[in-house]
N, C-alpha and C positions, 0 to 999 in steps of 0.2 A: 723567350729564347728564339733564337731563327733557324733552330735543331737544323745544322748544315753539317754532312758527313762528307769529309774528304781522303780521295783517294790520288794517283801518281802513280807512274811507270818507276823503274828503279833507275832510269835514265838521271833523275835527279838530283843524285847525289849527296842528298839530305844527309846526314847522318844520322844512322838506328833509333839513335837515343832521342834524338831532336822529333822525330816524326812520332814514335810513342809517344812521347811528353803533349804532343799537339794531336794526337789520336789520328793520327795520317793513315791509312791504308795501304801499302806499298805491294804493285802487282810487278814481280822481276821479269828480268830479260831473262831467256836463255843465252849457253854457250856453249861450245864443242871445241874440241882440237884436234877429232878425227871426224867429223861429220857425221855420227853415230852417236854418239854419247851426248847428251844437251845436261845442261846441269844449271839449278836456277841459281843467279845472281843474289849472292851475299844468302841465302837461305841454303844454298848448298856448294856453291865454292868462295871461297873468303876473294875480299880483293890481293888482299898482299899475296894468299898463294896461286891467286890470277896473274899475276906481273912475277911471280917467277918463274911460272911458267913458259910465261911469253920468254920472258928472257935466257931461259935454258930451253926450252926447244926450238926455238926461232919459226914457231911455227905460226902459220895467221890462221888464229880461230875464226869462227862463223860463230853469231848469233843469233838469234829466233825470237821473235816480238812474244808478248803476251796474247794467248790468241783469244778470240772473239769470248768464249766457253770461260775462261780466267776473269775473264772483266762480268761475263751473267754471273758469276758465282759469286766475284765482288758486290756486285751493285743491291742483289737481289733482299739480301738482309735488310739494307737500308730502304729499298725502295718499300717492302713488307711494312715498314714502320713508320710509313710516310712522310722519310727524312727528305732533304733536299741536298741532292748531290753536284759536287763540283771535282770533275777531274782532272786532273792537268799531267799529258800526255807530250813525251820528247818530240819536236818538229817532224811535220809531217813527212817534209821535203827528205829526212833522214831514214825513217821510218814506219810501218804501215800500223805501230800502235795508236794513233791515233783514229787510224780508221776502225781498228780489232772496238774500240770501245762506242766508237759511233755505230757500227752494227750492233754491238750486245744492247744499247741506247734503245734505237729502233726496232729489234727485239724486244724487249721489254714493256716499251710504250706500243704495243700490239692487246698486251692483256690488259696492261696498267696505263692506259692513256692521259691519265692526271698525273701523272711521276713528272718532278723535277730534276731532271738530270743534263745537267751543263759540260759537255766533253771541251778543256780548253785544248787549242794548237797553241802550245808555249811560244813557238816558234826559234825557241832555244836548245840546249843542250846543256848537261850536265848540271853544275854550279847556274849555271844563265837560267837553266829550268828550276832549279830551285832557288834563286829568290823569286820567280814568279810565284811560285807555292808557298814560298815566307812570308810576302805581299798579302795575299789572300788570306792564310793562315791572321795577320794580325788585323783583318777587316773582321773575319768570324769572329776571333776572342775580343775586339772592339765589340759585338753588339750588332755590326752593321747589317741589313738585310738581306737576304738573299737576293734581292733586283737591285739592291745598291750597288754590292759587291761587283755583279755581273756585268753592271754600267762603266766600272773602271776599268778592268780585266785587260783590252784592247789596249789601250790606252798605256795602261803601264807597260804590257809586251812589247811596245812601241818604244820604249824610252832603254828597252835592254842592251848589254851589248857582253862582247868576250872579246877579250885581245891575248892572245898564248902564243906561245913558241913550242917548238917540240925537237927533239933530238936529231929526228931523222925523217922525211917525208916519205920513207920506203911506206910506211902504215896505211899511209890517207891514200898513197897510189895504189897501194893494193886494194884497196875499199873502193878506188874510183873514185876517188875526191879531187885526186891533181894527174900532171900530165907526167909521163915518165920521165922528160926533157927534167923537167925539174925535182924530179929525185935524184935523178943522176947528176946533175948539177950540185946539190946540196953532198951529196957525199964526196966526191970529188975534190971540191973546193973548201969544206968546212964550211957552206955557208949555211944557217941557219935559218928558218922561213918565220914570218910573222903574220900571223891570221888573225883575221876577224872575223865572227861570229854574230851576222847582224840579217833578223828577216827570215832568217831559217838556212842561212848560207854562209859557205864560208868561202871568205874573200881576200886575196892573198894581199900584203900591204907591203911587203918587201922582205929582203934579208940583210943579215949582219954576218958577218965573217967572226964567229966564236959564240960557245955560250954563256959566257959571263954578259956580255956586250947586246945578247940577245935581251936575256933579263931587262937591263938597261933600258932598251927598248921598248917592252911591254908598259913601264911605269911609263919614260917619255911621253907614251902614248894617251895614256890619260888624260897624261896637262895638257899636251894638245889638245883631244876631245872637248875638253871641258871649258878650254879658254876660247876654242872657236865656236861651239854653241853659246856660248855665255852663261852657263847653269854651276850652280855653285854645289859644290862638294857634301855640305851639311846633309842637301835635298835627295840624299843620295845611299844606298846601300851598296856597300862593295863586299866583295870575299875573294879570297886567293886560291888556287887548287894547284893541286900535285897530282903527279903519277904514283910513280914507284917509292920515291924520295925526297924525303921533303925539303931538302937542305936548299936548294935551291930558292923553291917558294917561301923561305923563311927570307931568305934575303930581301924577293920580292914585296913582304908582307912590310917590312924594314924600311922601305925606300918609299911604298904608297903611306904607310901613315907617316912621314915625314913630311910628303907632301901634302895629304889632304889636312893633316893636322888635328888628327883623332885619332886613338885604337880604336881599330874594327870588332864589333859584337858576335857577329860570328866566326866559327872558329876555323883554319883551312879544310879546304873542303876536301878530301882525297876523289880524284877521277877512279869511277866505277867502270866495269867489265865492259856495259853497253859503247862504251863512247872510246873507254882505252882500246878496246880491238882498234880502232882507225887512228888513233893518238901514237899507241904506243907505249912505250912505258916510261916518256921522259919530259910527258906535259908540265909545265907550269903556264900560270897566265893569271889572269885580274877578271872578275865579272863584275857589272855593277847596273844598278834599278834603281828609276826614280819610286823614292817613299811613297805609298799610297796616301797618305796625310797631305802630301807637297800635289797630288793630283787633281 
């Protein structure tokens, strides 16, 4: 056995069920809606009554990493048992969880300096971060080594990507993601913004005037990707994510497997607390990772 215990920020999206079933570890985000109150992600405020809140108080929550203390109390079980840890932590660029577990890391390896403990930078977010953990996930239950495993990791974060739309860019400018010019532009005109999620960044790729047409967009964007690298579809993991509601990403879900020419194995993903505070509550989009088999 290659006794490999994995852990993950709640940035990822997994769902509950899926990450039990695979023995996942999940360390949550904090949140607040007065700057007083933090309450942990999915262990003490649900997502759905997260997004109604957003959306009946119009308030912008704050969030709070998993701090250093979260991650020694994770790890320490495992490292006691001389398991071999692998974490996979939401981009760093986003957030300092990646850092909170590279200290608790080298804390650790102070007492216990033979400990194998692998902190990844997903370089993702959300759904993007978890198929990186799905990836990984079917290297361990394959058998695969621990330095095998470790040898792809890069490699496949490399091949990630998120293409979404969102309702309204008030969220991402409040978070300091974009410029005010173009919030106010977006509401104004109805135009919709189209991001991409590639490297730890989000990088704006245009807008569409409506959101049905937005939608549209996201799929378009695929075929493009995919026809202009030349990498085929088969080679390929995708999943669809929502906010608040999912009617939309069903559509979404609709129109990629039409094109790629599969149902998708995993199931839509719902965007969690950590990533909706800068979303909002009216994300849809498309993620997709090359297979670790195809690497």
């Amino acid at each position: 056995m290659n006794n490999i215990r994995l852990f993950t920020d709640s940035s990822c999206d997994l769902p509950q069920e899926y990450l039990k079933e695979h023995s996942v570890t999940m360390l949550p985000f904090y949140v607040s809606f007065n700057s007083t109150d933090y309450y942990k992600e999915i262990e003490e405020i649900s997502i759905d009554t997260f997004y109604e809140k957003l959306v009946s108080t119009k308030i912008f929550p704050k969030t709070s990493l998993p701090s250093v203390q979260n991650y020694l109390d994770a790890f320490m079980p495992a490292v006691k048992e001389d398991a071999n840890i692998i974490c996979t932590c939401l981009t760093s660029k986003f957030s300092g969880s990646y850092q909170s577990a590279c200290t608790a890391k080298d804390m650790i390896l102070d007492d216990y300096p033979n400990a194998n403990i692998s902190i990844i930078n997903s370089m993702q977010a959300t759904a993007g971060q978890g198929l990186v953990l799905h990836q990984v996930i079917g290297m361990v239950e394959a058998g695969m080594s621990y330095i095998d495993i470790l040898s792809k990791i890069d490699t496949l974060i490399s091949t990630s990507r998120i293409f979404f739309t969102v309702g309204t860019l008030e969220y991402l400018q409040k978070g300091g993601r974009v410029g005010k010019a173009s919030a106010l532009a977006g509401s104004i005109l109805n135009l919709k913004p189209i991001i991409q999620l590639n490297e730890g960044e989000l990088l704006p790729v245009g807008t569409v005037r409506g959101r049905g047409r937005s939608l549209d967009k996201v799929v378009s964007l695929i075929s493009e990707y995919f026809e202009q690298h030349g990498e085929n579809y088969n080679d390929y993991d995708f999943c669809v994510v929502y906010g608040s509601d999912k009617a939309d990403s069903l559509k979404i879900l609709n129109s990629l497997e039409n094109l790629i020419g599969y149902k998708l194995k995993l199931p839509l993903m719902q965007i969690g607390i950590t990533i909706g505070t800068y979303t909002g509550p009216d994300p849809s989009g498309i993620c997709f990772i090359k297979k670790w088999i195809n690497i």
